[in-house]
C-alpha positions as CSV (number, residue, x, y, z in Angstrom):
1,X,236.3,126.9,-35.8
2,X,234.9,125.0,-32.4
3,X,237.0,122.4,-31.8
4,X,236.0,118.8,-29.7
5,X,236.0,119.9,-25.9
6,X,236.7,116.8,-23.8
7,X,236.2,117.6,-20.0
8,X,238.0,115.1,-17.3
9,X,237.4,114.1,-14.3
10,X,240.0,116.8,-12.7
11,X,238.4,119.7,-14.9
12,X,235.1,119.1,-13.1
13,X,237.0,119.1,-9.5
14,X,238.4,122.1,-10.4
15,X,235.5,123.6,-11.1
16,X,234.2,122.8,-8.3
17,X,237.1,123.6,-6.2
18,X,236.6,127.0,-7.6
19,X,233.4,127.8,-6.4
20,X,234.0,125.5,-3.2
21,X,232.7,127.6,-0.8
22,X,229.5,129.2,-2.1
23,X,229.0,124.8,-2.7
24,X,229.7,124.6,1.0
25,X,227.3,127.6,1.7
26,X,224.3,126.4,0.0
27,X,225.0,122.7,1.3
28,X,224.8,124.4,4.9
29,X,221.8,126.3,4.0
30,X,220.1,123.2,3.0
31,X,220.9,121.5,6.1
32,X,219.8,124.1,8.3
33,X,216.6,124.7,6.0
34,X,215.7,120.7,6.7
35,X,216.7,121.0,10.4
36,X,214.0,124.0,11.0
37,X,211.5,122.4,9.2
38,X,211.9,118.9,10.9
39,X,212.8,120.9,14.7
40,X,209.7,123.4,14.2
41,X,207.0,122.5,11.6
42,X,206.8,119.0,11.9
43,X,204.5,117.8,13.5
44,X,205.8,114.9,16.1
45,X,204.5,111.1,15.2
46,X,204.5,108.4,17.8
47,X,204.4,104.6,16.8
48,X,203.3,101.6,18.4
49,X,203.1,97.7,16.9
50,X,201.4,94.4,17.7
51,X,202.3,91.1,16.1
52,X,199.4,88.5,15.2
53,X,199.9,85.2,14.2
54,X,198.2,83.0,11.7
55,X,197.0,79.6,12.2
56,X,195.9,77.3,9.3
57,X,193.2,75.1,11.7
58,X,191.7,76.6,14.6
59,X,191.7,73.1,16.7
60,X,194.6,71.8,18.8
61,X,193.3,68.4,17.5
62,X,193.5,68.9,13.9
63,X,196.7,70.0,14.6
64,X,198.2,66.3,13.3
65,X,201.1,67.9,11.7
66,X,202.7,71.0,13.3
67,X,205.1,71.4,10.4
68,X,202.6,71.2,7.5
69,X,200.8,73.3,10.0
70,X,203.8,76.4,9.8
71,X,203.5,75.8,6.4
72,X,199.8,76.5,5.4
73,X,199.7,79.6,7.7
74,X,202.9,80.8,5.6
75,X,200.2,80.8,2.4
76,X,197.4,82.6,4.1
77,X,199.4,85.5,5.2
78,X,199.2,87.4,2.3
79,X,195.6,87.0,2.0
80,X,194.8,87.4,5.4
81,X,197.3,90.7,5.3
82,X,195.0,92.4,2.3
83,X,191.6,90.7,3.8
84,X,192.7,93.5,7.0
85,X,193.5,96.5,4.8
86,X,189.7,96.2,3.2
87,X,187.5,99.4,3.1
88,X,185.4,97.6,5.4
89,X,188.0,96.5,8.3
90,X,189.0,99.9,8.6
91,X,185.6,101.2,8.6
92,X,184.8,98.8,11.8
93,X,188.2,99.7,13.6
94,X,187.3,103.4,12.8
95,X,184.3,103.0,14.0
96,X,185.7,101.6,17.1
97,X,188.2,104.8,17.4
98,X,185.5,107.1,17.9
99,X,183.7,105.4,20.0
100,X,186.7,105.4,22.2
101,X,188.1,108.7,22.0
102,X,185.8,110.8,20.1
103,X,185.4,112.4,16.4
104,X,187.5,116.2,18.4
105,X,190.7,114.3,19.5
106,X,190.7,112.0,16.5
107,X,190.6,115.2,14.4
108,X,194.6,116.0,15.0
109,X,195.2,112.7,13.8
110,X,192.9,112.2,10.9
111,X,190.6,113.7,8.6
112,X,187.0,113.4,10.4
113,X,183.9,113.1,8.1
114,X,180.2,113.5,9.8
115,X,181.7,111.6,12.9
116,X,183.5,109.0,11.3
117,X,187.2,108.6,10.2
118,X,187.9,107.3,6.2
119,X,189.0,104.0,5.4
120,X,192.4,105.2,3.5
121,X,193.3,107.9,6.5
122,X,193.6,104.5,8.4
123,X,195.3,102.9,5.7
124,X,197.8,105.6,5.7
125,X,199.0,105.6,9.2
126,X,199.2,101.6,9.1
127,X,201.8,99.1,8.1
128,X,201.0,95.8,8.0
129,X,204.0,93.4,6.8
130,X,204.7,89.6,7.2
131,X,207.7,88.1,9.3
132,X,210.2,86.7,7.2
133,X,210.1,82.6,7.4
134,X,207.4,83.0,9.6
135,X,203.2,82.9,10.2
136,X,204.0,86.0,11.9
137,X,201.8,89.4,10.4
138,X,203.1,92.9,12.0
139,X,200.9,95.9,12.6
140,X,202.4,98.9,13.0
141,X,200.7,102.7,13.7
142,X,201.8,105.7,13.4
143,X,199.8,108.5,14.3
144,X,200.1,112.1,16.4
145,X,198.5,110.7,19.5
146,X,200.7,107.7,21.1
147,X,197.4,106.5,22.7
148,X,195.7,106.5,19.5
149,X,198.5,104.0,17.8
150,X,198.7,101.9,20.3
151,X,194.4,101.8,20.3
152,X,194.7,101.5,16.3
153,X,196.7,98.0,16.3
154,X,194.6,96.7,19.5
155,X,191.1,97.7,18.1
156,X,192.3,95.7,14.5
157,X,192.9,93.0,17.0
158,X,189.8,92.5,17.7
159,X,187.9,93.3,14.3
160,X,190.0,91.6,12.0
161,X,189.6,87.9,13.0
162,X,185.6,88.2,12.4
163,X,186.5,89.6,9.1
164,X,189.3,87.1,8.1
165,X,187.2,84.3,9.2
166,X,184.0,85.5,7.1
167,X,186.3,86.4,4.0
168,X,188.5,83.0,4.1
169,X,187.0,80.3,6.0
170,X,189.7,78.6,7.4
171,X,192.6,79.3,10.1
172,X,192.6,82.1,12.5
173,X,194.6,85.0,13.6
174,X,195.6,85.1,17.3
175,X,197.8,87.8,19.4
176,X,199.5,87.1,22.9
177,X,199.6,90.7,24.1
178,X,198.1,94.1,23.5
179,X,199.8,96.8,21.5
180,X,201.8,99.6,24.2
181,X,201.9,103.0,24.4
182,X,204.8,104.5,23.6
183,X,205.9,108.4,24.2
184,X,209.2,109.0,22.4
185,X,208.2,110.5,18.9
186,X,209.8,108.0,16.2
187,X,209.3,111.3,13.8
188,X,210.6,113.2,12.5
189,X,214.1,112.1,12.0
190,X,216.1,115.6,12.8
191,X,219.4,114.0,12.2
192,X,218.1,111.9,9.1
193,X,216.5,114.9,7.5
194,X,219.2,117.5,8.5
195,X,222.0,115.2,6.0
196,X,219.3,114.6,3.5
197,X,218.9,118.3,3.1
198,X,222.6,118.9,3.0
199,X,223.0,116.4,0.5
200,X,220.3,117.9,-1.8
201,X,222.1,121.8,-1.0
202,X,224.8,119.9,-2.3
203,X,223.6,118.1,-5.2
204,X,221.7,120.9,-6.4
205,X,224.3,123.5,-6.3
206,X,226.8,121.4,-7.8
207,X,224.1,120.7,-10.4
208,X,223.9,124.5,-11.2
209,X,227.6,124.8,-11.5
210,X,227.7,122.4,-14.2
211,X,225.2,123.7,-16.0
212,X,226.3,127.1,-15.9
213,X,229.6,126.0,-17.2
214,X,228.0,123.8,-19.8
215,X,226.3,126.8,-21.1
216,X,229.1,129.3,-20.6
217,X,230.4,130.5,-24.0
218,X,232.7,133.4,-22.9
219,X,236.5,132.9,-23.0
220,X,238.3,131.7,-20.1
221,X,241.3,129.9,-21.5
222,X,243.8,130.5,-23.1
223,X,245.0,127.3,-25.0
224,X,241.6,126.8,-25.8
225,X,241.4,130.2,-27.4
226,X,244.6,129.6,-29.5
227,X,244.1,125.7,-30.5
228,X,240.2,127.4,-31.5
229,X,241.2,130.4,-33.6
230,X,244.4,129.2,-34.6
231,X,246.0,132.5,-33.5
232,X,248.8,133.0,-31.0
233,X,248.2,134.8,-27.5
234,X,250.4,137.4,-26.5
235,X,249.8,137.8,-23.2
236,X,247.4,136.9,-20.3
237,X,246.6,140.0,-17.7
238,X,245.3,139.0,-14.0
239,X,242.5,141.5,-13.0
240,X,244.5,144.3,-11.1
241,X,242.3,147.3,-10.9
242,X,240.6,146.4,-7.3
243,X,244.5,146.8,-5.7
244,X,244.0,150.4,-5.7
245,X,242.5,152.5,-3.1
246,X,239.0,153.9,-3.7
247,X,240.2,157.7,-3.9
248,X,242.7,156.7,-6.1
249,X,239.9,154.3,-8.2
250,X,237.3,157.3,-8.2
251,X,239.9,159.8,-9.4
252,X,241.1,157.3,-12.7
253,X,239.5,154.0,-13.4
254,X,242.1,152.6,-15.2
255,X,244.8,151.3,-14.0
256,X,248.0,151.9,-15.0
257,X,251.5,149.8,-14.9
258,X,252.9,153.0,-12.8
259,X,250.1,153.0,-10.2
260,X,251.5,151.7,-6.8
261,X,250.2,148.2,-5.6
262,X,250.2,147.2,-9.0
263,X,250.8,142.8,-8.9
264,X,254.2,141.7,-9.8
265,X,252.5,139.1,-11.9
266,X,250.6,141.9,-14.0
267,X,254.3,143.7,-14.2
268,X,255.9,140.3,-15.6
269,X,252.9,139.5,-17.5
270,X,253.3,143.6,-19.7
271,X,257.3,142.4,-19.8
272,X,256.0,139.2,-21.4
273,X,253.4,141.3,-24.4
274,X,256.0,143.5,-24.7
275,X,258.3,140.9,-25.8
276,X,255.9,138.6,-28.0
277,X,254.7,142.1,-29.8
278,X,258.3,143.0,-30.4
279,X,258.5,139.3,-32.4
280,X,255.7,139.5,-34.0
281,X,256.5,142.5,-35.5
282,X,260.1,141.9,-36.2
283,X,259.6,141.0,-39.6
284,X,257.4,144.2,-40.8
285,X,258.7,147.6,-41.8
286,X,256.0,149.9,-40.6
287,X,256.0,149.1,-36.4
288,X,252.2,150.3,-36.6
289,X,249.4,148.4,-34.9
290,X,246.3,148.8,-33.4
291,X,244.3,147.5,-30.2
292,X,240.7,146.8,-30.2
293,X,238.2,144.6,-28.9
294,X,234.8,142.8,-30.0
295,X,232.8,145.0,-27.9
296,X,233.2,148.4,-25.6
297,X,234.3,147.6,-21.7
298,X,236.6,145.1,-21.8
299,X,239.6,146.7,-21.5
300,X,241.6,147.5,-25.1
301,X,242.1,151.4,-23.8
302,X,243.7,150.3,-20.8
303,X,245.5,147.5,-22.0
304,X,246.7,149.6,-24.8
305,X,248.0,152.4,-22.7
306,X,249.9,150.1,-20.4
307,X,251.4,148.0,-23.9
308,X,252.9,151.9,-24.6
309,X,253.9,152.3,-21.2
310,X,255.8,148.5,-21.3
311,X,257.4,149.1,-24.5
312,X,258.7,153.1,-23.5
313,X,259.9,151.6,-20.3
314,X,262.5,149.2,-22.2
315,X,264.0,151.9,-23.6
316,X,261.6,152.3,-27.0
317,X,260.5,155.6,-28.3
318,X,256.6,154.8,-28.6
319,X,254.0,156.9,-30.0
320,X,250.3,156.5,-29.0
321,X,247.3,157.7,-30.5
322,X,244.2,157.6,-29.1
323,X,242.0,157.0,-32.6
324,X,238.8,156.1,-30.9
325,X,237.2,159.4,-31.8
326,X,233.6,158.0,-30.8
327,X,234.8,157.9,-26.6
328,X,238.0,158.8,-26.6
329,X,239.3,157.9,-23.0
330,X,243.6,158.1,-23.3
331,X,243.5,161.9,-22.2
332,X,241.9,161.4,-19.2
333,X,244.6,158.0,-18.3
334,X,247.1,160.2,-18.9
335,X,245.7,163.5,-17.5
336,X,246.2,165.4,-20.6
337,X,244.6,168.3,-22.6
338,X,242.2,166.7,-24.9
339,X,241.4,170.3,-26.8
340,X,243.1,169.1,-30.1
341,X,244.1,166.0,-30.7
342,X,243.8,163.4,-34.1
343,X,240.4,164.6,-35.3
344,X,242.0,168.5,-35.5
345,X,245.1,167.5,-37.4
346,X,243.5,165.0,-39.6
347,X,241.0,167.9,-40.7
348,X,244.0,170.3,-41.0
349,X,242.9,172.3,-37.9
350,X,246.2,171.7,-35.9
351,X,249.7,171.2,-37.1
352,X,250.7,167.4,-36.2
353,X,253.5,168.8,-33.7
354,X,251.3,171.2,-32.0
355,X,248.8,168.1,-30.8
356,X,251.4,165.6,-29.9
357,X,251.7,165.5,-25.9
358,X,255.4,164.9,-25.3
359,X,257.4,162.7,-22.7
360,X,253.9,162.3,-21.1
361,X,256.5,159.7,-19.4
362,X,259.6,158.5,-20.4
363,X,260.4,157.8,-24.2
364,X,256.5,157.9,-24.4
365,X,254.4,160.2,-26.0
366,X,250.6,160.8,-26.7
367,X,248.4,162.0,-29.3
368,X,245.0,162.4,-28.2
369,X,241.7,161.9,-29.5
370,X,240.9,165.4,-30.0
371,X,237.4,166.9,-30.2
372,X,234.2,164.3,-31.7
373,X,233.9,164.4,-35.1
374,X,230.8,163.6,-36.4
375,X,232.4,161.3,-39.2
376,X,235.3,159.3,-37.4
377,X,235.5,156.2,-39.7
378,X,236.2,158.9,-42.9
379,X,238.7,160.5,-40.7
380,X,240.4,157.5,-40.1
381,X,240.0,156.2,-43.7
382,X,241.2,159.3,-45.5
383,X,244.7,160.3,-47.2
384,X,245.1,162.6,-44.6
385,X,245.7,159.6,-42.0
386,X,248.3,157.7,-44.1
387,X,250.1,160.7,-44.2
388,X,250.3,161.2,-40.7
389,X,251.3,157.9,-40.2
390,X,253.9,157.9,-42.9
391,X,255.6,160.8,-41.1
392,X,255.5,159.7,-37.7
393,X,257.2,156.1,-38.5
394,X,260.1,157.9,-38.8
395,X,260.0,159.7,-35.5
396,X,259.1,156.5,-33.4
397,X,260.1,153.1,-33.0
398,X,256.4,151.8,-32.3
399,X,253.1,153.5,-32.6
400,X,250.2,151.9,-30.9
401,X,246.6,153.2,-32.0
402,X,243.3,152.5,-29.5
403,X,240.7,151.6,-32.0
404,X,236.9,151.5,-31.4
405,X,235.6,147.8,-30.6
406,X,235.4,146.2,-34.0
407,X,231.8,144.6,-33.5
408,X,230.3,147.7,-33.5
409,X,231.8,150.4,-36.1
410,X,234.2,149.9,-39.2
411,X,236.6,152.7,-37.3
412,X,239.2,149.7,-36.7
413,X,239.1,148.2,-40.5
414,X,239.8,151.6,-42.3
415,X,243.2,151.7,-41.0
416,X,244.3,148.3,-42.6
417,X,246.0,149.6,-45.4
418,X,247.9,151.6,-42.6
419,X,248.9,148.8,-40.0
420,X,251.4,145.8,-39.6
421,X,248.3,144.2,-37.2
422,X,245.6,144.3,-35.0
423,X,246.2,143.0,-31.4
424,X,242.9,141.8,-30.0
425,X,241.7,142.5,-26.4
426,X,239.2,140.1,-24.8
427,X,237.5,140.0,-21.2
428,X,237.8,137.2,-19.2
429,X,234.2,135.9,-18.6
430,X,232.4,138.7,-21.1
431,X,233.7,138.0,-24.7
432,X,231.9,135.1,-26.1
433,X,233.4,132.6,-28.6
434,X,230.6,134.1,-31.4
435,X,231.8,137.5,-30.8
436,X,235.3,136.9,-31.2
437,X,234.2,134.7,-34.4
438,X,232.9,137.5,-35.6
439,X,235.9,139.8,-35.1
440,X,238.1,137.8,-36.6
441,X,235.7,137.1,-40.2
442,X,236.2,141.0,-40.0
443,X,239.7,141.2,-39.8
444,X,240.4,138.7,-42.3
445,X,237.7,140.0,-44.7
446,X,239.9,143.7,-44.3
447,X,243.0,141.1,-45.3
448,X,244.7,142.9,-42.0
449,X,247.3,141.1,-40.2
450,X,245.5,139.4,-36.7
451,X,248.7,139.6,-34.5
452,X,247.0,138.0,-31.5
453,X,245.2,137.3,-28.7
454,X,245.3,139.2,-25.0
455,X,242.8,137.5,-22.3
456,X,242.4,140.6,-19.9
457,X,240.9,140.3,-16.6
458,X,241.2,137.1,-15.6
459,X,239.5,137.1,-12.2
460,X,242.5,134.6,-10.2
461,X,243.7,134.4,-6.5
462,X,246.7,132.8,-5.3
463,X,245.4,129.4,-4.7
464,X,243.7,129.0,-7.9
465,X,244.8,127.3,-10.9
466,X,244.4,130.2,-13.3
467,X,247.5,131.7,-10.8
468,X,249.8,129.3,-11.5
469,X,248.9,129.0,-15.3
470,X,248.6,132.7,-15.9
471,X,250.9,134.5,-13.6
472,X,254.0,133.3,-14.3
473,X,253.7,131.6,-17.5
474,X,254.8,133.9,-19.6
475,X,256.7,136.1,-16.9
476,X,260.0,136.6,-18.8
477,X,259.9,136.4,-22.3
478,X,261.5,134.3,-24.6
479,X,265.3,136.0,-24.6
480,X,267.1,138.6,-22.6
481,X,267.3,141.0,-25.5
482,X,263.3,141.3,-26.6
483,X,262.8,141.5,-22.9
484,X,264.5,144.7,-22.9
485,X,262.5,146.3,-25.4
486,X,265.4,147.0,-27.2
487,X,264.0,146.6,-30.8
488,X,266.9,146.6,-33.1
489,X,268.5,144.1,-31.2
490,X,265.5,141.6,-30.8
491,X,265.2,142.1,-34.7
492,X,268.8,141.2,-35.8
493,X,268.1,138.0,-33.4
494,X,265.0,137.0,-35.0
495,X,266.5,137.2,-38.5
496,X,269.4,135.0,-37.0
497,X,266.8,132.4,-35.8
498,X,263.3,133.2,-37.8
499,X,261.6,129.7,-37.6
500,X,262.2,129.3,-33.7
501,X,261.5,132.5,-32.9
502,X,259.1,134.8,-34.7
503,X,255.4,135.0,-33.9
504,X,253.3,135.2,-37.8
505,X,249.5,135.4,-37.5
506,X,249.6,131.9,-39.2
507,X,251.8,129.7,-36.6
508,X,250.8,129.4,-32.7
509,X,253.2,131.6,-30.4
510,X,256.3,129.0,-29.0
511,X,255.7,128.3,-25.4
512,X,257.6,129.3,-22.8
513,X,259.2,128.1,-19.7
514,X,257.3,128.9,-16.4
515,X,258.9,131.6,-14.2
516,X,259.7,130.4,-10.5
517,X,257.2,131.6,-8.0
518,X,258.3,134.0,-5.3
């Protein structure tokens, strides 16, 4: 069922548009993380330099030529550069360094063995490069102690010619002046590190995005979903719940279409599943169908109770039953008596009449779970059931059922012989593509009808793409009549025009035009 994904350049802006500001967060963590480190552990380094220059003959009188002269102390720089880097130079200039300024204070600087300073400590603090087009050799130092640099490049001065001389044999190294002191720290770099550790905030958190999206199987789209599964999406519901106030979220957890604050893009969006279910059942007799899920928690109970109260509010006589006998939850939206319910008339307990709650609102009524049984999928799969169903299609236009997820019981496929579909409820972010692969090799190994998709919770804000895409795409339906709810009307118009109009399991859902933003 997966399809190629191809991901462009604006899919990966959005992306990270969409988490923009935890990127800029960790970007000014990072910078501040590199500016403490550089402003307070760092240790300041001071530098100091000395330029030496290399002569091919050591007499002004062999000096016939002065440019074949240039030229041969252009070819002993590189040898005379690694002849001053030997073990045994800096062992001489170190040496020198503690006889200077003693094995204590050289021990901020370097690492002091027995009285003397190593070879590569020296080699580390030094930098000796040649001048381009030139005899010219620089020596650099960088150490802790400004006066130890400066004594670093003088001291080499003075030992390396000796050295050269012995190693080589020919030409000399002179300098014109001593190496100075100087007390402005070259390091650290506040202002270098401080954008270096922005940059790697940035990198790296922009690094994690990606990845986290690359590995990030749950459904989030919509299109994808339908060109994936082949299966048309009835509707697309913004997260609402967190509008409420916390009394009112503490007293019921689900939110309902009649709570106040409720989004006008949730509103248009129950307008626009009412509509699509009204097609897609236009062309069955029984006007039975159930809502479930892959798994528990993402929202078919909810989304099922606000389907009845859409289709009761255009003017539909709608029947719901609450059939998820394992944690039956519609009593306590509605604020009902759950005493007897399905499970007592299905068992003959209760008369059928005697359980239905009526005109729980308008042109809506409700038939509770009733007490647990401790068999619900025989319940559900018995004669008893297709009775009850068989008599109430003729009291109701619709009936709606709340199934249990159908990932983890068989409640859900024992009603197929008894439904016209299944509409399936997934959670933004939560249902993976494997689970709803899985639910839908289930519903098409029970042959039942898979009337579509509704993505449910999608997290969005005003700014965001998934407003624009979600709120108002499907915000009003395909025609003034479905709209209504009206269903003998939206019936005789789909037999009029059945090809452009009706929703089947086996054909994508027609798109709509996008409602105007208010």
């Amino acid at each position: 069922m997966h399809n190629e994904e191809t991901i462009s350049i604006t899919d990966l802006i959005r992306l990270l548009l969409s988490r923009i500001w935890l990127i800029i967060l960790i970007t000014l963590v990072g910078g501040a993380a590199a500016f403490g480190y550089s402003k307070f552990i760092l240790p300041l380094e001071y530098s100091s330099h000395i330029t030496m220059y290399v002569q091919s003959y050591t007499g002004i009188s062999e000096n016939v030529n002065s440019v074949n002269n240039i030229s041969n102390s252009k070819q002993l720089v590189n040898t005379y550069m690694e002849v001053m880097k030997d073990d045994a130079v800096m062992a001489a200039v170190g040496e020198q360094l503690v006889s200077e300024y003693g094995a204590e204070r050289l021990s901020s600087c370097f690492d002091v063995h027995n009285g003397t300073v190593s070879p590569s400590a020296l080699r580390k603090c030094l930098t000796i490069s040649s001048v381009t087009d030139t005899s010219a050799v620089k020596v650099t130092a960088t150490t802790k102690d400004p006066e130890v640099a400066a004594a670093i490049c003088n001291d080499l001065t003075h030992v390396a010619p000796k050295y050269v001389e012995e190693a080589v044999g020919v030409g000399s190294i002179n300098t014109i002046d001593t190496a100075k002191i100087y007390r402005s720290p070259v390091a650290p770099n506040i202002m270098k590190n401080t954008m270096i550790g922005a940059l790697a905030g940035f990198m790296l958190i922009c690094l994690i995005i990606f990845l986290i999206d690359f590995f990030d199987n749950t459904i989030k789209d919509t299109d994808q979903l339908s060109n994936e599964f082949n299966k048309p999406i009835l509707g697309a519901i913004q997260q609402f719940g967190e509008t409420r106030s916390k009394q009112d979220a503490d007293k019921d957890p689900h939110a309902k279409l009649t709570d106040p604050n409720i989004p006008f893009a949730v509103i248009e969006s129950y307008k626009s599943i009412r509509t699509n279910i009204t097609f897609a059942l236009s062309t069955s007799e029984k006007k039975v169908f159930a809502v479930s899920s892959p798994n528990p928690g993402e929202g078919k109970s909810t989304t099922s109770a606000n389907i009845a109260i859409a289709l009761s509010q255009g003017d539909s006589k709608v029947l719901l039953i609450d059939a998820d006998m394992r944690r039956p939850v519609q009593h306590e939206i509605f604020a009902i008596r759950n005493k007897n319910g399905l499970s007592s008339v299905i068992s003959k307990q209760q008369k059928l009449e005697d359980c239905i709650q009526k005109n729980v609102m308008q042109n809506l009524d409700v038939l509770p779970a009733g007490p647990i049984p401790p068999n619900p999928s025989e319940l559900l799969a018995s004669e008893q059931m297709s009775k009850i169903l068989e008599d109430l299609r003729e009291q109701y236009s619709v009936i709606i059922i709340d199934t249990p997820p159908v990932n983890i019981v068989t409640d859900t496929m024992e009603l197929a012989k008894n439904l016209s579909g299944i509409i399936m409820v997934l959670q933004y972010g939560k249902t993976t593509r494997e689970e709803v692969e899985e639910v839908v090799k289930r519903i098409e190994f029970s042959q039942v009808n898979l009337l579509g998709f509704i993505l449910n919770g999608i997290k969005v804000k005003r700014s965001s793409r998934y407003y624009s895409k979600y709120a108002y795409k499907k915000g009003y339906g395909y025609y003034g009549t479905a709209a209504s709810g009206d269903w003998k009307a939206a019936t005789e118009q789909v037999e009029k025009e059945p090809e452009s109009m009706a929703v089947h399991a086996d054909q994508k859902q027609p798109k709509q035009k996008k409602g105007k933003k208010n």
